[in-house]
C-alpha positions in Angstrom: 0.0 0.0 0.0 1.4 3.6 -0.7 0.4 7.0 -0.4 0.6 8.5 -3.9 0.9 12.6 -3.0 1.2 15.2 -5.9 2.5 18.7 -4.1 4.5 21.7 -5.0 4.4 20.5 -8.4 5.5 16.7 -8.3 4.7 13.6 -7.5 5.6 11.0 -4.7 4.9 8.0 -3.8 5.3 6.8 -0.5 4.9 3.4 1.0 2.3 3.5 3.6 3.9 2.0 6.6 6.8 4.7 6.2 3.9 7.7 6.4 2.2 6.0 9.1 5.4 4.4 10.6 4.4 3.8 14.7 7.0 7.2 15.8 4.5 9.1 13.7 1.5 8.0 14.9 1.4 9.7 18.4 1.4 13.0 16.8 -1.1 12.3 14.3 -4.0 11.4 17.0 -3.4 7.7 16.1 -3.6 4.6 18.7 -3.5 1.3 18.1 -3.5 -0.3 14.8 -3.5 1.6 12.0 -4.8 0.8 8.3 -5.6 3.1 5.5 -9.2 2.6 5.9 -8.9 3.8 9.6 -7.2 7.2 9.4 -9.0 9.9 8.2 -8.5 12.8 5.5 -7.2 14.9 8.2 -4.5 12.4 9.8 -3.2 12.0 6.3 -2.8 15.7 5.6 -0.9 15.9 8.6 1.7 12.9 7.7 1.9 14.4 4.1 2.9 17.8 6.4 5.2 15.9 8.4 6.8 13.9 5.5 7.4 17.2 3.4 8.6 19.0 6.6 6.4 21.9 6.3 3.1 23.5 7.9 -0.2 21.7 7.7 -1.8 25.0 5.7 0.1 23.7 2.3 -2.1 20.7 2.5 -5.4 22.1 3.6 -6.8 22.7 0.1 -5.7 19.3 -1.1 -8.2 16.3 -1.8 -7.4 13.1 0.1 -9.2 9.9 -1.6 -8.4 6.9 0.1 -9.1 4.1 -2.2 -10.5 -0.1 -1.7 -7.2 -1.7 -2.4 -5.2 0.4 0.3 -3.5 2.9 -1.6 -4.5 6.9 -0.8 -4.1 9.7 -2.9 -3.7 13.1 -2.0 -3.8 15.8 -4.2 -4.3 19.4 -5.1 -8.1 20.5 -5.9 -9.0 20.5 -9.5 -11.8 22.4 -11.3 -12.5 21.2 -14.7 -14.9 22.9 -17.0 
């Protein structure tokens, strides 16, 4: 499973227990076992925050989609039309 995040103009992909890796979790609200259907938008904003070593507010307008098979994506918000 992997956290596929497209910020600042490029795209990462990050294996989920590395995001979500048990140091992080304390700080991201998380106890006990953690999956990707069990954290929330929010949680994973903060971990892409953490990862990319910058404030929360760069990921606050960014769409989080966690998908059946595992994997999440986060990315920017899109307007088509």
């Amino acid at each position: 499973m992997s956290v596929h995040v497209i910020y600042n103009g490029r795209t990462e992909d990050i294996a989920f227990d590395e995001m979500f890796s048990s140091e992080h979790l304390s700080g991201l609200g998380i106890t006990g076992t953690v999956t990707p259907q069990s954290v929330t938008p929010e949680q994973v904003k903060m971990a892409a925050a953490q990862h990319f070593d910058v404030g929360l507010n760069e990921f606050q307008d960014h769409f989080v989609e966690i998908n059946p098979n595992g994997n999440i994506t986060v990315r920017p918000q899109t307007t088509f039309g």
